[in-house]
Structure formats: structure tokens, C-alpha cells
N, C-alpha and C positions, 0 to 999 in steps of 0.2 A: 078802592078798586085798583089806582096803579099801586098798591103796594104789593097786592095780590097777586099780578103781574110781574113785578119785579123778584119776587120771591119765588116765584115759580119758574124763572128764568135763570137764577143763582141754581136755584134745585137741579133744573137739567142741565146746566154748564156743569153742575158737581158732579151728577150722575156720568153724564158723557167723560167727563175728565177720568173717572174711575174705570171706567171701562176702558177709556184707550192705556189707560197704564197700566190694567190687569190683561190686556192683549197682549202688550208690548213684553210683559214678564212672559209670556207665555208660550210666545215666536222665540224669543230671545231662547226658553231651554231646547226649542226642537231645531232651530239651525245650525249649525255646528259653523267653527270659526270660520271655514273657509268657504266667503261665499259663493264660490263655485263648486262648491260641492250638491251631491246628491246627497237629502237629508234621509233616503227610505232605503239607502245601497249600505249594504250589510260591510263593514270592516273587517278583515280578514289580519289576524296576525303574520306575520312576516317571520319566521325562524331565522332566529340570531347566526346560525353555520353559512343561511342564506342569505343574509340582508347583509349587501357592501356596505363594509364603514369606512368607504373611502373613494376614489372615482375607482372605474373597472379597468385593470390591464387584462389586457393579453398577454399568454405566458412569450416568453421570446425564445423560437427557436433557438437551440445551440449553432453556433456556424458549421457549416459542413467545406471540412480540411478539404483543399485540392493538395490531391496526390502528387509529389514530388517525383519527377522522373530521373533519374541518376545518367547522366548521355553517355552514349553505348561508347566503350572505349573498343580498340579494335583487339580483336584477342594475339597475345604473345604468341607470338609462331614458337614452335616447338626446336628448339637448335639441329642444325641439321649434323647429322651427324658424317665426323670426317672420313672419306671413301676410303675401302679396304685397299689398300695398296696389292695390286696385283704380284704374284710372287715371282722374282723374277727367274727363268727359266734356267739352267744349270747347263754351261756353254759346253756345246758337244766337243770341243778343240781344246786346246792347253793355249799358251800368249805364245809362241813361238816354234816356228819351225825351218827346219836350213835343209840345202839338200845339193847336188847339183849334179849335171852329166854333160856328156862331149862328144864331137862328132868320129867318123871313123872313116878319114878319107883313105886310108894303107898306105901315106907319108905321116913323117916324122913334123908335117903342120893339120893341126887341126881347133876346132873351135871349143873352148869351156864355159860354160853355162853355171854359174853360183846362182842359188836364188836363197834369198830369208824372207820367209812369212812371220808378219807382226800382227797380233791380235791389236787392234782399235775400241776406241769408247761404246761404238757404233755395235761391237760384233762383227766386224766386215773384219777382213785381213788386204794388210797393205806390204804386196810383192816386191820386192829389188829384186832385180837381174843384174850381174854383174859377168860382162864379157872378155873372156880373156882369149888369147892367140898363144897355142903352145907351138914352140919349134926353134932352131937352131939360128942362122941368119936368115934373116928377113928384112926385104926394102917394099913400104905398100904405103902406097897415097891414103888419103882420109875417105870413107864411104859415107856418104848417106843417106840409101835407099835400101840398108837392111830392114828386114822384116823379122817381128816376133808373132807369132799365130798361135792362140792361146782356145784349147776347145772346150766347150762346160756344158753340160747337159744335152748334148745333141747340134751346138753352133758355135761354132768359131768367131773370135774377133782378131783382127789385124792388127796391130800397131807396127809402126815405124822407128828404128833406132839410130842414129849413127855414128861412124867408128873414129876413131882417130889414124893420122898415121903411123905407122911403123921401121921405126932405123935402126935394126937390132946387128949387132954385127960381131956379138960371141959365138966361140964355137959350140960353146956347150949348150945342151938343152935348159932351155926356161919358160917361163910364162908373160905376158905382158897383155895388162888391162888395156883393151880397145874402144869399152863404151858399157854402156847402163842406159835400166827402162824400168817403169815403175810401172804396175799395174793395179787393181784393187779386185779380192773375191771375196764372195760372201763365206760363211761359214762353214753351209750347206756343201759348195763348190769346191772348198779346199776338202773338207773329209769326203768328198765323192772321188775329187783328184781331177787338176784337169790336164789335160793334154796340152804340150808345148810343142813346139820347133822354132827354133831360131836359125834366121840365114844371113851369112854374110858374104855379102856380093866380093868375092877375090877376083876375080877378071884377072887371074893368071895361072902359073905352073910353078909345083916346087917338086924339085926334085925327079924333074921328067915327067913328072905327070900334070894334066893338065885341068885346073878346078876352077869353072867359072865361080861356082859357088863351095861355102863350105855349111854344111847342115848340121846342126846338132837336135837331138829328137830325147825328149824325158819326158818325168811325172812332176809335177808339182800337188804334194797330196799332206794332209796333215797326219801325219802318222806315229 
């Protein structure tokens, strides 16, 4: 009886042993290696174009160039160019002009007036007056409160000269310089012509007759 027992004990320890190692072959083909996987979720192939063989980049933007700015230079002025030199105007006068005239007292004394006009850098003309006493013997202290009255476009100016004195004691007729005066006219003034007199204060008499003053009256004109 216990043999019966123990043989039937061997029998179901074989049988059970068979069983757990025909389970265990059996689990083992439907679990797949990983055991966290789902053994009834269908495998999908992965196309090779698709499936990274490697970790995944991102492509890398190209850099985007900052624009270089060239700094503004200031523009060349353009040369200026050199002024027309104005043309200069064609002088209505020549450089010289002489002339002269003398009083008319009806004695063998009376006054001569020389004058020379000098053309200037200016354009103006620069006058001498040169006074001379024509007459026979003559004795006269020195004056100096003659006047030269010079008139140009409608007004007169004055000037003052004064004379030397006079110790002439030929008989014959001659001339002797008394004094000089320098004046200035413009261009305009001498070819218009201006009006002179010159007086020289005599405070005497020759020859009977009696001339406080002696006058002489011309043109001074460029002609």
C-alpha cells in the first residue's frame, strides 16, 4: 500500500514537472525579448530612407552676413572755378596833358599859369600848377594868401598857394617862377574840362596902374 502511494506520487511529481516545462516552452515562444513589450502589438517596419542610423541633427542654419556699411565720406566739392576777370575799361584820356594861360591886367606885369596833367594808376589825373610873374623890374614881398578856384561839374573848390618874393631888377622882359599847387581830377573831370582862376594878392601898382590883385582865368581840359 505505501508502495502504491509512493508511486503515484513519482507519477504526479512527473506529470506536474511535464507540464510546467511544456508551459514554460510555450510562454517562452509568444513573449518576445523585451519584457516590456506588448506581445499582441503588431511590428511595423521602419524604412531604411527613414530610420536614423545615428543620433538626429538639426540642419544648421547658414549665418546671415551683417551688412557692412562703407562710412559716408563727405563728397569732393567741385573746384570752384577762377572769376572772369572783369575787362578793364579803355581810358577815355591819353597819360598826359600840358597847357597853360595868363592874366590881362594892360601892364607889361601879369600872372602865367603852366599846368601838366598826369594820368595815375588810379585813373585820376594829378595837376601841377606852376606860377610864374611876367614883367620888366619888379621889387614884391612873399604872399601867402593866394587862392586857386578850380570848378568841375557845377562846384568849385578853393585851394590856397603861396608866392615867393620877387628882386628882379632887368630891364628887359622876362618870366620868374613865384609858387606851385598840386591838385587831383578824375578822368571824367579833366575830358569835361574844369574851370580855373588863380589870384595873386599884389597889394600894389606897376606902371601907374594900380592891381590889388592879378587874375589869371583858363581851362584845364584833356584834349
Amino acid at each position: 500500500m505505501r508502495k502504491m502511494k509512493r508511486l503515484m506520487l513519482l507519477l504526479l511529481a512527473a506529470s506536474m514537472l511535464f507540464i510546467m516545462c511544456a508551459c514554460s516552452r510555450k510562454t517562452s515562444s509568444l513573449v518576445p525579448d523585451d519584457p516590456g513589450a506588448d506581445p499582441t502589438q503588431e511590428v511595423q517596419e521602419i524604412p531604411a530612407s527613414e530610420s536614423p542610423s545615428g543620433p538626429t541633427h538639426q540642419p544648421t542654419a547658414a549665418p546671415t552676413s551683417v551688412p557692412t556699411f562703407e562710412p559716408e565720406s563727405d563728397p569732393t566739392p567741385a573746384p570752384t572755378p577762377d572769376p572772369t576777370p572783369e575787362p578793364t575799361p579803355e581810358p577815355l584820356l591819353g597819360e598826359l596833358y600840358k597847357g597853360e594861360f595868363s592874366s590881362d591886367t594892360g601892364t607889361a606885369l601879369n600872372l602865367v599859369v603852366k599846368w601838366t596833367a598826369v594820368r595815375g594808376s588810379d585813373s585820376t589825373y594829378t595837376v601841377d600848377f606852376e606860377f610864374y610873374l611876367e614883367c620888366y623890374t619888379l621889387y614884391v614881398g612873399a604872399r601867402k594868401d593866394n587862392t586857386l578856384s578850380v570848378a568841375t561839374g557845377g562846384s568849385s573848390t578853393e585851394y590856397k598857394f603861396a608866392s615867393d618874393s620877387v628882386d628882379r631888377s632887368e630891364s628887359a622882359k622876362g618870366t620868374v617862377k613865384i609858387g606851385e599847387k598840386e591838385i587831383r581830377l578824375t578822368e571824367s573831370e579833366l575830358a569835361e574840362g574844369a574851370k580855373v582862376e588863380a589870384v595873386w594878392k599884389f597889394k600894389g601898382s606897376y606902371s601907374g596902374t594900380d592891381l590889388p590883385v592879378v587874375t589869371a582865368s583858363g581851362e584845364v581840359k584833356g584834349k
